[in-house]
C-alpha positions as CSV (number, residue, x, y, z in Angstrom):
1,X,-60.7,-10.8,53.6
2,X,-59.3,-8.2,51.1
3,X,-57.7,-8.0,47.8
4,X,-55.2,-5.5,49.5
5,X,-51.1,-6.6,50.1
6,X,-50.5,-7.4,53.7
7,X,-49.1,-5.6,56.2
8,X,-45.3,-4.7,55.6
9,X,-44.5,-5.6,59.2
10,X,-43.2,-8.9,59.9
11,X,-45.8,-12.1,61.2
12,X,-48.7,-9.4,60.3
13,X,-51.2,-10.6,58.1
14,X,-53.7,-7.8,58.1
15,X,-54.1,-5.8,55.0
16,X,-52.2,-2.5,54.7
17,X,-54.7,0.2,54.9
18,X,-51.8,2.8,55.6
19,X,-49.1,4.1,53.6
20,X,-46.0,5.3,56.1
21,X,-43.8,8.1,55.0
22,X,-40.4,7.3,57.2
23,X,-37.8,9.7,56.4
24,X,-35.1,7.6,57.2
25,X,-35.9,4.1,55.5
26,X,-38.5,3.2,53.0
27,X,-41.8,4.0,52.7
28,X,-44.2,0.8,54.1
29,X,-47.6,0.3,54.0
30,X,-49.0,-0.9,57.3
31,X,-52.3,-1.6,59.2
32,X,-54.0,0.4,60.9
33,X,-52.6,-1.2,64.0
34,X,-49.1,-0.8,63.4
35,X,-49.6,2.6,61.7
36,X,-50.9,3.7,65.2
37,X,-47.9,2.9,66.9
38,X,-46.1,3.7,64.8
39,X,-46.9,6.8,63.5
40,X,-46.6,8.5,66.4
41,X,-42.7,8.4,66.1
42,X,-41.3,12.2,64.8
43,X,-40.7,12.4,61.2
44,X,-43.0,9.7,60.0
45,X,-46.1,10.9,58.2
46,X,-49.5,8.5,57.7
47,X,-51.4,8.7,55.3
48,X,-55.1,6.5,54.5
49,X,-54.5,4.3,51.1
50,X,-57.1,5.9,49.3
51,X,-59.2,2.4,49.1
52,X,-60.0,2.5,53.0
53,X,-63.1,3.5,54.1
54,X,-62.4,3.9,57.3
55,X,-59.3,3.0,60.3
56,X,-60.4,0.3,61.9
């Protein structure tokens, strides 16, 4: 595993690899998985945590 924190979403134990800006709430930082999802909702902006090579 990683030295990363877990993903913010609840019963998710991947690391975060994400950082969600959501305009409305609080910034989380996600998996990739649930950045995926959901990112693609208007207003919230993804971006990579800079120690992620890659989206898996």
């Amino acid at each position: 595993m990683t030295d990363r924190e877990p993903c913010a979403e609840e019963g998710c134990e991947r690391p975060a690899a994400v950082r969600l800006h959501v305009p409305w709430a609080e910034n989380r930082e996600v998996c990739t998985a649930h950045a995926r999802v959901l990112a693609r909702k208007d207003g919230i902006v993804a971006e990579p945590l800079e120690d992620v090579d890659e989206w898996r």
